[in-house]
PAGUBA-825046 format. One record per residue (C-alpha): residue in three letters; x, y, z. Coordinates in steps of 0.1 Angstrom, whole numbers, plus 5000, padded with zeros to 4 digits. Layout:
BEGIN
alaXYZ
...
***
This chain:
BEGIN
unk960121495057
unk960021435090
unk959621115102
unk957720955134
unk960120625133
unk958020485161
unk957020095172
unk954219925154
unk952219985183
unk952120325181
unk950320315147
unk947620025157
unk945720295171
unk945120495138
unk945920845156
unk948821055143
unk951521095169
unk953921435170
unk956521365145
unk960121425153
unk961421695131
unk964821875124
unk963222165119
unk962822355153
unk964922335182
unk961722155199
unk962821845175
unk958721785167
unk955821865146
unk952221785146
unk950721635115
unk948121855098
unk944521705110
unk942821465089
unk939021425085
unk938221245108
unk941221095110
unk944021125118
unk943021285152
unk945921495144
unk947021625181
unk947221345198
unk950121305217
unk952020935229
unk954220925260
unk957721055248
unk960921185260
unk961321535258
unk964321665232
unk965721805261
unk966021475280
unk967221315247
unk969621545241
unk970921525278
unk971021115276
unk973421125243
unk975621365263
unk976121175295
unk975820785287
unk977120795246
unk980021045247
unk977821295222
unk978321655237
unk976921785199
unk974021605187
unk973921675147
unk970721725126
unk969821845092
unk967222025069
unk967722135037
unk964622365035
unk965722505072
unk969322605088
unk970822285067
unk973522165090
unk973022195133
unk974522065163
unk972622055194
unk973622035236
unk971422055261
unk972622155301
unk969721985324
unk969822125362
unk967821965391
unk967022265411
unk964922025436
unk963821675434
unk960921755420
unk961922085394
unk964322055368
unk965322345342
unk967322365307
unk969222545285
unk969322435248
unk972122585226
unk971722495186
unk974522595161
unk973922645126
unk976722525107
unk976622715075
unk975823025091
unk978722965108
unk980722875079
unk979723165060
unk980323435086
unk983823255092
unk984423335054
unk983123715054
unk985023775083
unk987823675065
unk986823875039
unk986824135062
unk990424105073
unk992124125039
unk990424425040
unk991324605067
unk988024555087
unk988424445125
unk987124145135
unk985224295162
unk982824425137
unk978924325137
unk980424025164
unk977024045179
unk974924005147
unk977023725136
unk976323515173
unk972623575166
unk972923425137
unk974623105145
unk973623025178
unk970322985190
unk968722935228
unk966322815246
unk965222755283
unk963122525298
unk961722395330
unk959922065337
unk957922065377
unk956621725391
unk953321845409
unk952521545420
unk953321185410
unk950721205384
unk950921565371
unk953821745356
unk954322075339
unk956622105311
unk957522515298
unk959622575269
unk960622865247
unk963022875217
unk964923075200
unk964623325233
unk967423575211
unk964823595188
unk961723505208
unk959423345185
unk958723055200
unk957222865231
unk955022595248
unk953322445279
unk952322125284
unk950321965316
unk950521595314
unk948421395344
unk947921015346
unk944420905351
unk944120545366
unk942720475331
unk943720745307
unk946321005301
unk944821355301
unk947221635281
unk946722015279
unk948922165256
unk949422565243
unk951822645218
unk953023005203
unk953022925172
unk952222585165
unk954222375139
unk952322125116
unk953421935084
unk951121855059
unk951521505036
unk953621755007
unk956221795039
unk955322135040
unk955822305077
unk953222525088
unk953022805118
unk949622845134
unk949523125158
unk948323005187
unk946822625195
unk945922505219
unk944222135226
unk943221885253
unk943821565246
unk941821215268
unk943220885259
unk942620495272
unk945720355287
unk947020145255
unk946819775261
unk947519425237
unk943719365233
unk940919545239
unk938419845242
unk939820205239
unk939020535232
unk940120845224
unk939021245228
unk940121535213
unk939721925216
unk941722185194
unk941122545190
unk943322685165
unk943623095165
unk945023345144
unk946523255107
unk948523015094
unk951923095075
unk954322865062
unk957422765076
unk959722685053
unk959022475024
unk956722524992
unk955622855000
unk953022844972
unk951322574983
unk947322614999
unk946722655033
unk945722365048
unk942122465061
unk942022265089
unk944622465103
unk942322785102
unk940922955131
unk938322785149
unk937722525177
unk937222145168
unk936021795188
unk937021455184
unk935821115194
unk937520775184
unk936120425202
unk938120095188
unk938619775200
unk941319555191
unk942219225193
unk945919045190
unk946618655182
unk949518525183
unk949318205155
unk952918115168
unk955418205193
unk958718055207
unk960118135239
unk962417825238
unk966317805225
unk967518135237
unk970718215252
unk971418105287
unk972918415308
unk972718625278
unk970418935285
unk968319005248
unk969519365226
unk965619425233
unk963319255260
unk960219325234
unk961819185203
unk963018855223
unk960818575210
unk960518475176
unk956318465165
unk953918505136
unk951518775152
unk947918915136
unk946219275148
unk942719345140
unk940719675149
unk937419785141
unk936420135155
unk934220465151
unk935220815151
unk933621085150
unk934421495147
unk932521855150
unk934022205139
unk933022525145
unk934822805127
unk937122875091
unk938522525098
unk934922375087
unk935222395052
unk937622125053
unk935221895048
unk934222065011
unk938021945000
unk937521654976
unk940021464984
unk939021435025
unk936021335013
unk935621114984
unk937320815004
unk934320705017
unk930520725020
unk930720875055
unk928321035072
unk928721455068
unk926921765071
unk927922135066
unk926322445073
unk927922735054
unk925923015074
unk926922895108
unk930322765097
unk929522425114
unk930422095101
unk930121735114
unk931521375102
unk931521035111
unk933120715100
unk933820315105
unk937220195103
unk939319895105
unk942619775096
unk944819435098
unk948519425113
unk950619115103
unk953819085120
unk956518835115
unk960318805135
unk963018565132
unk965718555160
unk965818615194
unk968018955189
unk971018785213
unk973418685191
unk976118925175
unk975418795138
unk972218715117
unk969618755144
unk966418945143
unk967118885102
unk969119295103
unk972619325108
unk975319325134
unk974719285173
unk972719555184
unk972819785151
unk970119715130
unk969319875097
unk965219975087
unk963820115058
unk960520285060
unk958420375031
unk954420405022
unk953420214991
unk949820264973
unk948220084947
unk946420194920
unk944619984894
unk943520314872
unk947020374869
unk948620134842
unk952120294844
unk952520324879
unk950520044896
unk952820004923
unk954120344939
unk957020344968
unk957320704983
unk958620895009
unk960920615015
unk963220685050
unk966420485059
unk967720445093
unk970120255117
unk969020165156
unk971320095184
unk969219875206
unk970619995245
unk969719675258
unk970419835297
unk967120055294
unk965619695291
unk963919805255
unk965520115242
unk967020225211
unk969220535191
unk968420595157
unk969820795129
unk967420845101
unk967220985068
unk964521125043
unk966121185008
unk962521264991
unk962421555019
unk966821595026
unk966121575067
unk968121375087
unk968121365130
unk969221155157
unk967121045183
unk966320835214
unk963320595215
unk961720425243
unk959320135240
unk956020355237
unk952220215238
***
């Protein structure tokens, strides 16, 4: 499945970032919304695909940018040709090949030859097939506001989105429309929504603190699935109808030790966020709250959203109105060892700046004698730390439960 492979921050805040994803051109996917949580649309700060894609091209000597999904186009290479038509307005073109659509027209046309057949033959249809395109264009309205347009796939023309992102002094405010929208439920099964669109208020992230969080999502038209387990159940929160969020938390971060001495004269750190060794605890205690109107109410009649806990709920069938609300908290322990400088046995991972990570879920079950313990969804992955962008990092990752596989660049994001 796809995999968000994000900093420990990112998940402190208990809302569901976009997930990268192998699966479109657009490299992402929203998680299918939760009840109440996750907030499901939320969005972090990232760098577009686009930008990504351009990056590996100019400063690591990667003019194709490889990906993979079995349950999609299996093998695909990526470029991306950014143009600054102003100071202030960019545009794209994305190019994707599919590899074994490639491969196998290679072998018909082949095929074809032996035959008699002239290459020249269905040319077009086999292009359409392999390559795919998009276009893009990114416009700085101000130094605060900027308006991202993308479509993909324009040969076929099937999909597209706009984003307006402006910086509040205190919050991040996002407006997004998509046509269709991909989600991914927890079975890693990709679904289209028609339209969605969503407007998305969030608190500046900080260490320690008071934030907050607001979400609204109107989902129209319905839902197919994109690849995948085409027999499995829609998700209902992905049916047509219009639905509000509210999450308030406040968290607090100690530090029970931290060393900032014995690091390497003159030697600039492989990350300037993973530099000193500590023993660090999180804690967050919030509320959240949500409201639907429309199909995507009866969500909350699914057992399994709602046996968790003994939240607040109430559904009106008639008026296809729901409401829930919810406490939550959660503890973060972090340890490191290192001061990620050194070429050998630093940070505890490795060699110099490679590092290797393994990400999985584990849940416990008592009920269950024969399984009490349960790793899943396990994902492996290497990170080049680019100590020049102060605290960046490439990683290749890998799902075997799910057989996707992408490469991707990753900022420090809070």
């Amino acid at each position: 499945m796809l995999r968000q492979m994000r900093w420990l921050t990112d998940r402190e805040g208990r809302w569901e970032l976009d997930v990268e994803s192998p699966a479109t051109m657009e490299g992402t996917a929203r998680p299918v919304p939760g009840d109440p949580l996750p907030l499901g649309l939320s969005r972090g700060p990232r760098v577009t695909r686009t930008k990504q894609l351009d990056f590996f091209h100019r400063f690591m000597a990667s003019p194709l940018v490889p990906s993979f999904s079995a349950s999609r186009a299996g093998l695909s290479f990526h470029h991306a040709h950014l143009l600054h038509l102003a100071h202030n307005w960019s545009c794209t073109i994305l190019e994707q090949l599919h590899v074994q659509k490639l491969v196998a027209a290679v072998k018909e046309k082949l095929s074809n030859r032996q035959e008699g057949i002239p290459w020249s033959n269905d040319l077009k249809r086999h292009l359409h097939d392999v390559i795919s395109l998009g276009v893009g264009t990114e416009l700085l309205i101000t130094p605060d506001t900027a308006l991202l347009l993308e479509l993909y796939n324009i040969n076929k023309g099937d999909r597209g989105k706009a984003i307006i992102h402006h910086k509040l002094p205190q919050q991040n405010l996002t407006l997004a429309a998509s046509w269709p929208g991909l989600f991914v439920d927890k079975q890693g099964v990709y679904w289209d929504v028609p339209l969605s669109l969503s407007a998305d208020l969030a608190s500046v992230g900080s260490s320690s603190g008071l934030s907050y969080h607001l979400l609204l999502q109107q989902n129209s038209g319905e839902p197919k699935c994109f690849g995948g387990d085409e027999t499995s159940d829609v998700p209902l929160a992905l049916l047509p109808g219009l639905c509000a969020k509210a999450a308030i938390s406040i968290k607090k971060s100690i530090d029970a030790w931290r060393k900032k001495e014995d690091k390497l004269k003159m030697v600039q750190p492989y990350d300037a966020f993973l530099s000193d060794p500590h023993v660090s605890f999180t804690g967050i205690v919030g509320a959240v709250a949500s409201g639907s109107l429309g199909d995507c109410s009866k969500r909350i009649l699914v057992p399994d959203e709602t046996r968790k806990s003994n939240a607040f709920r109430v559904f009106h069938e008639r008026n296809k109105f729901a409401a829930f609300a919810d406490l939550f908290a959660s503890v973060t322990f972090t340890a490191q060892h290192g001061n990620f400088q050194r070429l050998f046995l630093d940070l505890t991972r490795i060699v110099g700046p490679f590092s290797f990570r393994v990400e999985s879920s584990v849940a416990i079950d008592p009920r269950n004698q024969d399984h009490f313990v349960r790793v899943d969804d396990s994902v492996f992955a290497i990170d080049w730390a680019l100590k020049v962008l102060g605290s960046a990092k490439a990683t290749a990752w890998y799902s075997p439960k799910h057989q996707e596989a992408m490469v991707e660049l990753r900022f420090f994001e809070v």
